[in-house]
C-alpha positions in Angstrom: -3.1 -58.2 7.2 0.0 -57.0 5.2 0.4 -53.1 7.0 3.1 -52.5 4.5 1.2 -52.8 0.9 0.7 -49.2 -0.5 -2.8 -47.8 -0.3 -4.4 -47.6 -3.9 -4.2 -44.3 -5.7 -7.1 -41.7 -5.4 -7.4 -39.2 -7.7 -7.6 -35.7 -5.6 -9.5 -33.1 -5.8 -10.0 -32.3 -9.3 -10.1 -28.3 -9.5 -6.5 -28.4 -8.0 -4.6 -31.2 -9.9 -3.1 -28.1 -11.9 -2.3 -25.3 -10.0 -1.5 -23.2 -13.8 -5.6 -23.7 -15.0 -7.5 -22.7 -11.6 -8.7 -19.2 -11.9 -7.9 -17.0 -9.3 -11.8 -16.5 -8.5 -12.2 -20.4 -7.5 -9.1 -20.0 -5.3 -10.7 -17.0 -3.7 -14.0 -19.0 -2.9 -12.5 -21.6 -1.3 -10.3 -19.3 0.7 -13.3 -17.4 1.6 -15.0 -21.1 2.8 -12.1 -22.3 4.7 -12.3 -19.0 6.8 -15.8 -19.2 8.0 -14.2 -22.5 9.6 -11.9 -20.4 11.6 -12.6 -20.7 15.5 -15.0 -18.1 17.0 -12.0 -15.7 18.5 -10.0 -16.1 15.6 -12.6 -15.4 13.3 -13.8 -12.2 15.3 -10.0 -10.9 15.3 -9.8 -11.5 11.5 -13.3 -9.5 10.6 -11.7 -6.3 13.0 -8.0 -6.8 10.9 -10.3 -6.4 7.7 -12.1 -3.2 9.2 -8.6 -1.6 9.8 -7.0 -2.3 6.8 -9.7 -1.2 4.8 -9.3 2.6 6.1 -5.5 1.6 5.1 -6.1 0.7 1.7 -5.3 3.3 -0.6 -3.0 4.4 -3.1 0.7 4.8 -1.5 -0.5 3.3 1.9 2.3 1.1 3.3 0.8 -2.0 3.0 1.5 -1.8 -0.9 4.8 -1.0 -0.3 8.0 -3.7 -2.1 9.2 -4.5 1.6 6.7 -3.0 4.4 8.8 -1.7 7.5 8.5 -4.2 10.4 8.4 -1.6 12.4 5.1 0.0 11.2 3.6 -3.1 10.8 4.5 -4.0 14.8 3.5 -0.8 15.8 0.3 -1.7 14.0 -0.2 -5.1 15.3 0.1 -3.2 18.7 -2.5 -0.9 18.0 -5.1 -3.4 16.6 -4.7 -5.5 20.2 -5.2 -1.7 22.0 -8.5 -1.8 20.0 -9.2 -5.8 20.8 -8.1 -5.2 24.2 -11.0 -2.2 24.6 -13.7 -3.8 22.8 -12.9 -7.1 25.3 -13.3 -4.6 28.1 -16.4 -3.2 27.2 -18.0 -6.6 26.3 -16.5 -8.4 29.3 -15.4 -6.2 32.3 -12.4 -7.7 33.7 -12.5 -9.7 36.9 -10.7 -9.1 40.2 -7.4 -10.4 40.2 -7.5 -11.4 36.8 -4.1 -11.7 34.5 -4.8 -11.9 31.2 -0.8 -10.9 29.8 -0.4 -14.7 28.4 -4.0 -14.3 27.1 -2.9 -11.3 24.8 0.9 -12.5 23.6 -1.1 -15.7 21.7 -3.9 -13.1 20.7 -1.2 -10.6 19.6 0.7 -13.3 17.6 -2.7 -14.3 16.0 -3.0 -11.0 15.0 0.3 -10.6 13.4 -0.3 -13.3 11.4 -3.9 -12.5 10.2 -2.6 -9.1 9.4 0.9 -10.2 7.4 -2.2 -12.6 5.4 -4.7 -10.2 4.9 -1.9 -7.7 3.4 -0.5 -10.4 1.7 -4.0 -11.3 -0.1 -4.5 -7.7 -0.7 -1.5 -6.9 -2.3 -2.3 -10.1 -4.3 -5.9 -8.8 -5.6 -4.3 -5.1 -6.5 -1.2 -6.6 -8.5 -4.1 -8.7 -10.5 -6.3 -6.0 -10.7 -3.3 -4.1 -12.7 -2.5 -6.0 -15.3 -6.5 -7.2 -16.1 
């Protein structure tokens, strides 16, 4: 068996062979798709970044601004995982003895990035909205 011939050409998935003629809609379905494959926690996280933001989203707020301060947006991460870390408390009471600081750096860093995405996406759909 010759390892080194080159696998035949496939032709990929058609909707995104040109990146110029795929309308914004489509892109949003199949975002929308490959995020009800997120993992359970991750997916749970995402729905309460979504909740806050929306009670952010208004004309002026900071999350439309050119270049949001790091700063706020840290000292909102650090507020969302206040509100995670309550709502884990109330669901599951914490055990005796139980650390759970490495737990909430990964869970704080998976927040970060959810929220710099769902800002970013955001920020997307308003600039769009704009100019249609």
């Amino acid at each position: 068996m010759d390892y080194y011939r080159p696998f035949p050409n496939y032709p990929g998935y058609q909707p995104y062979r040109n990146w110029d003629q795929i309308s914004e809609d489509r892109v949003m379905e199949d975002l929308e798709y490959l995020q009800q494959m997120y993992p359970t926690y991750a997916k749970r996280y995402q729905v309460r970044v979504r909740e806050i933001l929306d009670r952010m989203d208004y004309e002026g707020s900071m999350i439309y601004d050119q270049y949001p301060d790091k700063w706020q947006l840290d000292r909102l991460v650090r507020s969302i995982i206040t509100i995670l870390k309550k709502e884990e408390r109330d669901i599951n009471p914490p055990q005796q003895g139980e650390t759970e600081d490495t737990k909430w750096m990964w869970i704080q860093e998976l927040v970060t990035v959810l929220l710099y995405y769902e800002i970013l996406t955001r920020r997307q759909r308003k600039h769009n909205r704009r100019f249609f």
